[in-house]
N, C-alpha and C positions, 0 to 999 in steps of 0.2 A: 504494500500500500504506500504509494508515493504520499512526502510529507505537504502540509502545505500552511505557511507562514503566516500567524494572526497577526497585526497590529497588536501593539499592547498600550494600556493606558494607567498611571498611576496617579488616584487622588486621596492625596493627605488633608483629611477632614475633619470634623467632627458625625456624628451618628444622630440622625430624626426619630428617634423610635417610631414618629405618625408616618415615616415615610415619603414623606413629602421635597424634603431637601436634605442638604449635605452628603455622606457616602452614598445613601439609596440613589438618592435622585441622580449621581454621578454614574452609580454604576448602572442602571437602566440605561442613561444616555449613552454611557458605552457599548452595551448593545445596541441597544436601537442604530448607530453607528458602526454596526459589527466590528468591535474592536474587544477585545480581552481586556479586561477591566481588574488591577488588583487595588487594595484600600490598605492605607496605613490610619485608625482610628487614632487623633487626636483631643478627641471629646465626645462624654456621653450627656446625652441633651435628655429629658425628657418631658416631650413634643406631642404635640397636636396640631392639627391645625389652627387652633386659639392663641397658642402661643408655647413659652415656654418657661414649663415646673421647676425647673431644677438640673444643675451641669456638674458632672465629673471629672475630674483632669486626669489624664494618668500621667505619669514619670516619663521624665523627657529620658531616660534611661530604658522605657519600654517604648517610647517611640521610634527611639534609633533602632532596636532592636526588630522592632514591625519591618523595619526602613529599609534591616540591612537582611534580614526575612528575604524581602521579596526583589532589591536589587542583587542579592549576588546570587541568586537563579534564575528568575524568570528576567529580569531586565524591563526598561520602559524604553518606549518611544517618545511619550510626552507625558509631562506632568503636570496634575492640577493643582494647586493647594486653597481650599476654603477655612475655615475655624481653626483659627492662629491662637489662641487665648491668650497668652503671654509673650513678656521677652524672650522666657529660656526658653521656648517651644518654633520659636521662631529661629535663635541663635540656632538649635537643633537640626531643625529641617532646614536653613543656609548650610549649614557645617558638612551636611550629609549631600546636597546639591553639588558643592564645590569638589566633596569628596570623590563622588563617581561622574563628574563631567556630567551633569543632567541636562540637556536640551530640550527644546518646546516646552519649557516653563508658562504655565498660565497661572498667575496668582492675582484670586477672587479676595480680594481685601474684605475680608467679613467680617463686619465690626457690630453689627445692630439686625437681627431676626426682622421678618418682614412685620411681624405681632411688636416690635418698639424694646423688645427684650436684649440686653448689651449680650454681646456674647468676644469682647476682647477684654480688657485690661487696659486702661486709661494710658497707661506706662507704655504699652506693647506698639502702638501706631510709631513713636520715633524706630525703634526695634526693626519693627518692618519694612520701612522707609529705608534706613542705612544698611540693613543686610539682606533682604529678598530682595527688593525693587531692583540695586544692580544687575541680579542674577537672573531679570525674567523677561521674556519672549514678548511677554503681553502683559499689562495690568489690565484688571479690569474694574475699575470702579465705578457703583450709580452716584446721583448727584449726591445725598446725603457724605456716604464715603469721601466723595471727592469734595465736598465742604471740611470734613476733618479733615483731611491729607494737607490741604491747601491753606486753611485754618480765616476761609472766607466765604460767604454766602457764593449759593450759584442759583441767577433766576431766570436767565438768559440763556443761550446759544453761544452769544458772545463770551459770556463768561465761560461757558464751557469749556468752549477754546481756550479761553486764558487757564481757567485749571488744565487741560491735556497738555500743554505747555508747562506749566509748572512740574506736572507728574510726570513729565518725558523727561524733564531735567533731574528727578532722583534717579535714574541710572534703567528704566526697562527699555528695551529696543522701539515698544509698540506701548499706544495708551489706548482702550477702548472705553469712554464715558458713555453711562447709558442714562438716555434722558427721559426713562421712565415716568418721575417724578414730576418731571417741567406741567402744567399743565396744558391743555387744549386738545383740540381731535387729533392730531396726530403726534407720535413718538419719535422724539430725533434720537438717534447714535451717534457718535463722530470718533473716527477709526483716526488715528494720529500716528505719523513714523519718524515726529521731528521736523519735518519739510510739508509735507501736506495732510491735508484733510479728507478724506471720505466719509461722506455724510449719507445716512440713509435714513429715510423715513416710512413711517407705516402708521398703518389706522389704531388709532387706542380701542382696544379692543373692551368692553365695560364689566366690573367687576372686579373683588380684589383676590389675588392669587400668591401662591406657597413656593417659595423653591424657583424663582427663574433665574435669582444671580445664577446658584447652584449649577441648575440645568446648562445655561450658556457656556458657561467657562467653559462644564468640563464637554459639553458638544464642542468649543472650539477647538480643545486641547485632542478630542478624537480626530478633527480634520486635519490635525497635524501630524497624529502617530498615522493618519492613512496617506501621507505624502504631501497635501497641500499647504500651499504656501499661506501666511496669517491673511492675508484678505479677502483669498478664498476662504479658508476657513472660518473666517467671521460672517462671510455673506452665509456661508453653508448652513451655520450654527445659528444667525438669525432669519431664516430659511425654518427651519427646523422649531425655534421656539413660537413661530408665530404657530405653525400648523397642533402645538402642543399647548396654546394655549386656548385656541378656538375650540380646542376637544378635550377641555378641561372637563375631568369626572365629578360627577356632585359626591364628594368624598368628606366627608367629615362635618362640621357644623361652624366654622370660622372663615379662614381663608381655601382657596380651592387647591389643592396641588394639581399639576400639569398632567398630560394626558402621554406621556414618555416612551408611547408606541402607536402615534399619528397613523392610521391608515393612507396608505397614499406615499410616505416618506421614503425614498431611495437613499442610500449611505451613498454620498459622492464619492467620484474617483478622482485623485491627480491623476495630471497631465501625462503623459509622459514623453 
């Protein structure tokens, strides 16, 4: 039986017990993506769709050891990271990034559950700022996020820009702001690589929903362990969240988690 080669994908998280976001919602999207999907748990949350009870930290001594679990056999392609909670959890997963040369870094700066619930450490954004942000492929922050990074309101487009600028100057290759929050009938993105802009827009689709930073990141980080370049892969990945949030399931009694196996959805291919 000839062998034949998955994609792999690694996201260092925390855990939704409701399933809605963090590892779950990462590793569905990795399938849905048909990509091999493995998880290093950085936190246990416990979730619902209303919000969130109560979080567990484990030992940055058993994160390394998740970390070095699954890079020294299986290996990644790309990596995601959401739920950072601290400095030393963050010093961590830099330390182990550097260590095995990790490319296609996507880090989902997760500071605050879509329910208003903190899920970092006040301390930990400088942390992340000076030791992930050099090391990553892509940032991805919504406006809230990128008000703390920048440490200034964003109510504009304009501003936008001025934060993707700012945040392309802590050290990541690429900045994705998502302009979820802004309001009116449509949703801006603005894709940044230091010199230009790619903006894309889309319908606000009505209602409030669980898990899409989640979902995005770690869909973009798939289009990258499947060969495509970051702006393919951002178009792919919001391609993919729009069709997952229009088929949003009536799951729970708060916010809706996503629909993470859209009917109709192809896993794109790179070029070749």
């Amino acid at each position: 039986m000839s062998e034949t080669r998955m994609p792999t994908a690694l996201t260092i998280a925390g855990s939704d017990s409701g399933g809605g976001a963090g590892i779950q919602a990462d590793l569905k999207t990795f399938s849905a993506f048909r990509v091999f999907g493995t998880s290093v748990v950085t936190g246990l949350t416990a979730q619902n769709t209303r919000g969130v009870r109560g979080v567990e930290l484990p030992t940055t001594e058993f994160i390394t050891a998740q970390l070095r679990a699954v890079l020294e056999d299986i290996g990644v392609d790309a990596v995601k990271t959401g739920m950072l909670a601290t400095g030393d959890i963050i010093r961590t997963v830099a330390g182990m990034v550097r260590e095995f040369g990790l490319r296609n870094l996507v880090v989902d700066p997760v500071m605050i559950a879509a329910s208003g619930d903190a899920l970092m450490q006040h301390e930990a954004a400088p942390v992340m700022r000076g030791h992930l942000f050099p090391l990553a492929t892509l940032v991805t922050p919504n406006l809230d996020e990128a008000t703390f990074l920048c440490e200034r309101k964003i109510r504009t487009v304009e501003e936008m820009q001025e934060a993707a600028r700012a945040i392309h100057a802590m050290g990541p290759r690429y900045v994705l702001i998502k302009g979820g929050h802004l309001p009116g009938d449509k949703v801006v993105d603005l894709l940044f690589d230091g010199r230009e802009f790619v903006r894309r827009e889309g319908p606000r689709i009505p209602g409030e929903f669980h898990g899409t930073g989640c979902t995005l990141s770690s869909a973009i980080a798939s289009g990258l362990a499947r060969g495509l370049d970051v702006c393919a892969a951002v178009a792919a990945a919001q391609n993919y969240i729009a069709l997952a949030i229009q088929t949003a399931p009536a799951v729970g009694k708060g916010r809706r988690p996503l629909n993470h196996f859209p009917e109709g959805f192809v896993p794109p291919e790179a070029r070749r």
